[in-house]
Structures are given as structure tokens and as C-alpha cells.
Residue, then its C-alpha position, 0 to 999 in steps of 0.5 A: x681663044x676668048x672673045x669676053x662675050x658671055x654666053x647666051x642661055x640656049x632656047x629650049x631646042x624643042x616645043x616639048x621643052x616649051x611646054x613643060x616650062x608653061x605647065x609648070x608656071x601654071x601649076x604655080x599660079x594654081x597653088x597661090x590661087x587656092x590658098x587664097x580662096x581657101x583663107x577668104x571662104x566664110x566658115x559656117x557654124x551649123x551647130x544650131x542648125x541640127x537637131x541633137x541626138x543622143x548618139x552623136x555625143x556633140x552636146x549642141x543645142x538645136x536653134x528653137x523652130x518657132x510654132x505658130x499660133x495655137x488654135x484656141x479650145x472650141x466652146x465646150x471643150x472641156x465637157x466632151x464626152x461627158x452625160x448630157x453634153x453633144x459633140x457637133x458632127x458636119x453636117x449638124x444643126x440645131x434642129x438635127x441635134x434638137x431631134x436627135x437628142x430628143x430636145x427643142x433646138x431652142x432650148x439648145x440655143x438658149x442653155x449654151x447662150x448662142x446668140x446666132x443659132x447657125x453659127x456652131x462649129x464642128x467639134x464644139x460641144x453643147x449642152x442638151x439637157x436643162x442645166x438644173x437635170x441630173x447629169x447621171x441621166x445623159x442625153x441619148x447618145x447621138x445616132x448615126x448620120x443620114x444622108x439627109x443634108x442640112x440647111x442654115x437655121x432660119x431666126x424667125x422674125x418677132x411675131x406681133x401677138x404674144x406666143x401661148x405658153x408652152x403646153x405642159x410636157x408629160x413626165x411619163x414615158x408611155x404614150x399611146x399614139x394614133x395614126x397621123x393618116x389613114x393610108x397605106x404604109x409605102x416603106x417600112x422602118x430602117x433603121x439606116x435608110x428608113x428612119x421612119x415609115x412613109x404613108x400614102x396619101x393625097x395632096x392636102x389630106x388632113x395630118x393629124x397629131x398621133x398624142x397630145x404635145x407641143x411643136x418644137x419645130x414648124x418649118x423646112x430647115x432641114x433638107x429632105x425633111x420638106x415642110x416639116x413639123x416635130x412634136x415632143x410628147x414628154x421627155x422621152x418621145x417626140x413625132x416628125x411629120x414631114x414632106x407637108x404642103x402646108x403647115x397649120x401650126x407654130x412653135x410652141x403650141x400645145x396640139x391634142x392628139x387626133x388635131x390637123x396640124x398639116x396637109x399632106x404634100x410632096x415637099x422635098x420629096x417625089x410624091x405625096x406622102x408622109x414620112x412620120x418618125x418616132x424618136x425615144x429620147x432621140x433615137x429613131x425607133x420603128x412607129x408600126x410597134x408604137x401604132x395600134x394594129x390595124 
């Protein structure tokens, strides 16, 4: 018989059924969340962000990586290289460059207009011949480094008395040296260590001028050099003296061969002692082929 009352929908006789209508809602949820974080995420062109190539077809152009700044061409760049000019290497200084090319540092100094002459940067270039001499004549080619290390330039304050004109420079090649001292030869030429011969002596022995010159440099600028003095003879050969106790003579000054211009000492060194150097055009040659036999 019929009562008129509607049926009741039946509750899931069991937890399995409980669960299969929670994952299926969940699965539901999940579907419309997706679609809507997939419309919001922003799109990213990365068509500027890659660099082209030509296999990849996509003809897109790189976003342009900005450069800094470029270094400016250090002085005398445009003459590296060529006859008559010097490259600076570390470690250099106007005195070291002036003896190894065979030139006064002050000429160096005033040919490229150096207003400070310790302020020369590694790879600038200098001139290291007269601006009026033959540019086919190049300055002799720089030697190797030694150990020897190099200190800041001193700039001499002004001196009261005029300087003497600098002595005449014999063109000639040939010079006829003597001995600077009279002692024995404690190490012979090298041409790698040994750029020079060094004599035995004792602490305030007279050192003489081997030729007739000028004194390009009269100070201790360059280490393991000690007191030193450097005479040019003519264009192509100049002497150091180096190691002295004191020096007797100052830049500029014409010397005679056979006059003192130093005592001996052990400045920068381990004993008395007088290392002499001869330089043809700069480069350091063996002084015993150069001094009379004795």
C-alpha cells in the first residue's frame, strides 16, 4: 500500500563509497584551480635574452650587453715597436731605461715632455733617441731584466750655482779605457748574472773615470746598484761605478779619464767592492775585453 511518503536517497552502505564521492569532488577542485593559475602566470618573451645563432633559424635579435668603459691608448702607443722608441716593462725606471739604451734619463724625460719622471706606466712607450736623429738608427734593443729591483726616481731639488755646460760627447766609437781601481777581479762577466766585473778594494779607495765622459747619473735610485754614478763617453758607450761610499761628482759634469769621482764602499752590497759595467749602446758587454791586459 502506498503511504505518499517519498523515498529517501540511501547513504553509501560503506566507507569505500564515502570515499570515492571525496575524491571525486577533489578531483573536481583540482581541474578548476589549474585552469585558473595557468590563465594568470605571466608569459615571458625570452627573445631578447638569447643570443642568435644561425642554426636555430628564429631570426630574433640579442638584447645588446653593454661594455664598459674602454681604457683609454697609453701615451705612445702608436709607436710601439718602431726604431728609436722603448716599450716600459715592470719594473723600469728612467734611470734603468736611460742605461739600457745608452741614453741620460733626463733626456728621456725631456724628449716625451714627462713632467714627473716617476710617473711611467707599464706598456707606455718612450722615445730614446733625439727627436731630430735618424729614426733608421734604433735605439739598442732593450736587454733582459735582471734581478736587480728599482726604487722611485729621486727629482733633485734646484741647486744654487749654475750647472757647467755639459761636456762634448765624442761621436766616435772607440774609446780606450783604463782601470777605475787597481784591485783584483772577484767575479767575472755574465751576461745573466754578472752584468759586469766586480773589483776588490778597500772602504774609501779612490775610483777613477776609465775615458774621458759626463755623468749621466750620480745617486742611489736603483737598488742593488748602491751609490752609483753612470758616465757616457760618446754615443755608443757608457761605465757604471757602482756600490761607492761616496760620490764626488754631479750630473752633468765633464770628468777626464783617470780622475776620482768616487770612493769605494759597500752600498747595497756585502763587501767592498766595485762592480763596473760597460754598456755599447745599452747593452752590457764584458769590461775585461774592453781594459788593457794586465
Amino acid at each position: 500500500m502506498t503511504t505518499g511518503l517519498k523515498p529517501r536517497a540511501m547513504a553509501p552502505r560503506s566507507g569505500a563509497g564515502r570515499a570515492l564521492l571525496v575524491l571525486t569532488a577533489a578531483l573536481v577542485l583540482a581541474g578548476c584551480t589549474t585552469q585558473r593559475l595557468g590563465q594568470k602566470a605571466p608569459v615571458v618573451d625570452r627573445s631578447t635574452a638569447r643570443t642568435p645563432s644561425a642554426s636555430d633559424g628564429s631570426g630574433s635579435s640579442a638584447t645588446p650587453v653593454p661594455l664598459g668603459p674602454v681604457a683609454p691608448a697609453l701615451p705612445g702607443a702608436e709607436n710601439a715597436g718602431k726604431p728609436g722608441y722603448y716599450t716600459v716593462r715592470p719594473g723600469d725606471t728612467l734611470i734603468r731605461i736611460g742605461l739600457e739604451t745608452g741614453q741620460n734619463w733626463r733626456d728621456i724625460q725631456n724628449w716625451n715632455a714627462l713632467a714627473n719622471p716617476n710617473l711611467i706606466e707599464v706598456g707606455q712607450v718612450l722615445r730614446v733617441v733625439p727627436p731630430l736623429a735618424d729614426p733608421s738608427q734604433p735605439a739598442a734593443a732593450p736587454v733582459a731584466s735582471s734581478s736587480v729591483a728599482a726604487r722611485p726616481l729621486p727629482v733633485p731639488a734646484p741647486v744654487a750655482p749654475p750647472a757647467p755646460a755639459p761636456a762634448a760627447i765624442p761621436a766616435g766609437d772607440d774609446v780606450a779605457f783604463v782601470w777605475p781601481v787597481p784591485g783584483g777581479v772577484l767575479e767575472t762577466f755574465d751576461e745573466v748574472k754578472n752584468k759586469g766585473v766586480d773589483i776588490a778594494g778597500k772602504m774609501g779607495d779612490p775610483v777613477l773615470a776609465a775615458a774621458d765622459g759626463r755623468v749621466v747619473y750620480a745617486g742611489a735610485g736603483l737598488r742593488g746598484y748602491g751609490n752609483l754614478i753612470i758616465l757616457k763617453h760618446n754615443n755608443t758607450y757608457l761605465t757604471a761605478y757602482a756600490h761607492n761610499q761616496n760620490l764626488l761628482v754631479r750630473e752633468d759634469q765633464a770628468v777626464k779619464q783617470g780622475q776620482k769621482i768616487a770612493e769605494m764602499g759597500s752600498s747595497d752590497t756585502d763587501r767592498v767592492k766595485l762592480h763596473f759595467e760597460v754598456r755599447r749602446q745599452g747593452k752590457p758587454v764584458d769590461p775585461l775585453k774592453h781594459l788593457p791586459a794586465r
